[in-house]
C-alpha positions as CSV (number, residue, x, y, z in Angstrom):
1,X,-24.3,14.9,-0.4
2,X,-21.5,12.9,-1.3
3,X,-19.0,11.6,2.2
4,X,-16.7,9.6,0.1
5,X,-16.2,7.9,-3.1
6,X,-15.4,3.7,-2.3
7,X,-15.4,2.8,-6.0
8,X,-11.8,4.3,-5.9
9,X,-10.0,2.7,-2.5
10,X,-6.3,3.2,-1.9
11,X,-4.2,1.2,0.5
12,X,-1.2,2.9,2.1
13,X,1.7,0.8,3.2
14,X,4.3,2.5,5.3
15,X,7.6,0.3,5.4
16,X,9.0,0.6,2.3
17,X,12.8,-0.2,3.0
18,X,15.1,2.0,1.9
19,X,17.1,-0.6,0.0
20,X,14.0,-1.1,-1.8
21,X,12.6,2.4,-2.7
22,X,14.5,3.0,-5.9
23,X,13.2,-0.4,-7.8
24,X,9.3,0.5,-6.9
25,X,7.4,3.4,-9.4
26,X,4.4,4.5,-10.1
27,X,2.5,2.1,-12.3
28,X,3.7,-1.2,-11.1
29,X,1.3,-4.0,-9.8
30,X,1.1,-4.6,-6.5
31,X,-1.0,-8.2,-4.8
32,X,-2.9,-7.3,-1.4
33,X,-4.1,-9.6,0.9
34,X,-5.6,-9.0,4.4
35,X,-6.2,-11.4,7.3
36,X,-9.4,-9.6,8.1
37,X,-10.4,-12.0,4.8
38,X,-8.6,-14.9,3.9
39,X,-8.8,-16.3,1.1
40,X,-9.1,-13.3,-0.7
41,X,-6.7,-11.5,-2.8
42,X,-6.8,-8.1,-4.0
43,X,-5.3,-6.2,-7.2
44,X,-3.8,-3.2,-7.6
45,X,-1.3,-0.4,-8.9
46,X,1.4,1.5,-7.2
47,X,0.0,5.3,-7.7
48,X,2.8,6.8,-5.8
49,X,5.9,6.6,-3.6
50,X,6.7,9.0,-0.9
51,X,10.2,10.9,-1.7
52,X,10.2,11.1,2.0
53,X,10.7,8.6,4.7
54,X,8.0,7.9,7.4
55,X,8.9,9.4,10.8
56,X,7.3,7.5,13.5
57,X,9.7,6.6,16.6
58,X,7.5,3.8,17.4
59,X,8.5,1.6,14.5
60,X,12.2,1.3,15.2
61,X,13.8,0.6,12.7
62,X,17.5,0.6,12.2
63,X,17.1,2.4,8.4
64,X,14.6,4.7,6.7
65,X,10.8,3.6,5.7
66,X,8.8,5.4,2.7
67,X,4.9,5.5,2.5
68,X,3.5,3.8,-0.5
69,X,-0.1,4.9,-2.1
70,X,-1.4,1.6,-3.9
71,X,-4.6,2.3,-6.2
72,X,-7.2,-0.9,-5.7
73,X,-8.5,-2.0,-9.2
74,X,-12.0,-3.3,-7.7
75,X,-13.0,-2.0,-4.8
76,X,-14.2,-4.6,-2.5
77,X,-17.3,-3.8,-0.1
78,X,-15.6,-5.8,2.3
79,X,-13.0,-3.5,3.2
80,X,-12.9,-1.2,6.0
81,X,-10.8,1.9,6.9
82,X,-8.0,0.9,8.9
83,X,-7.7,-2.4,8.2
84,X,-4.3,-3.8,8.1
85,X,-3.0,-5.0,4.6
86,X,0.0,-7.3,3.5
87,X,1.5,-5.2,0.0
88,X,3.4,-7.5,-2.8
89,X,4.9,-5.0,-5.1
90,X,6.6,-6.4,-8.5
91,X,9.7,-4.6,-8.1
92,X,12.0,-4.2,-11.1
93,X,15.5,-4.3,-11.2
């Protein structure tokens, strides 16, 4: 029995500005790094960005967020679920 697949991780940031969302598409690379381990730095490739924005009261912000779903080129055994990630996007435009 299979519970989940970890060669494929995805990390999903969820503060995409709104001034930002149009320059950010699928395919574009994206750096993440995680204080959980410094030092480390981890690839990956914008898989897809929400056409809707995130609702959540408790962020309070004074526009709109989007979810982004960022692809992980390695997977890394050191990651966890839930772990909080900082997301550099190469934007165009």
């Amino acid at each position: 029995m299979t519970l989940a697949d970890l060669t494929r991780m995805h990390v999903v940031a969820t503060d995409l500005d709104e001034l930002y969302v149009a320059q950010v598409q699928a395919g574009q690379p994206a750096r993440i790094t995680l204080d959980a381990l410094p030092g480390r730095e981890l690839n990956g490739e914008v898989a897809f960005v929400s056409y809707l924005p995130v609702s959540d009261p408790a962020l309070q912000t004074e526009g709109n967020t989007f979810e982004v779903n960022i692809t992980l080129n390695d997977a890394d055994p050191a990651l966890h679920w839930g772990m909080t990630a900082v997301v550099e996007i190469s934007a165009s435009g």
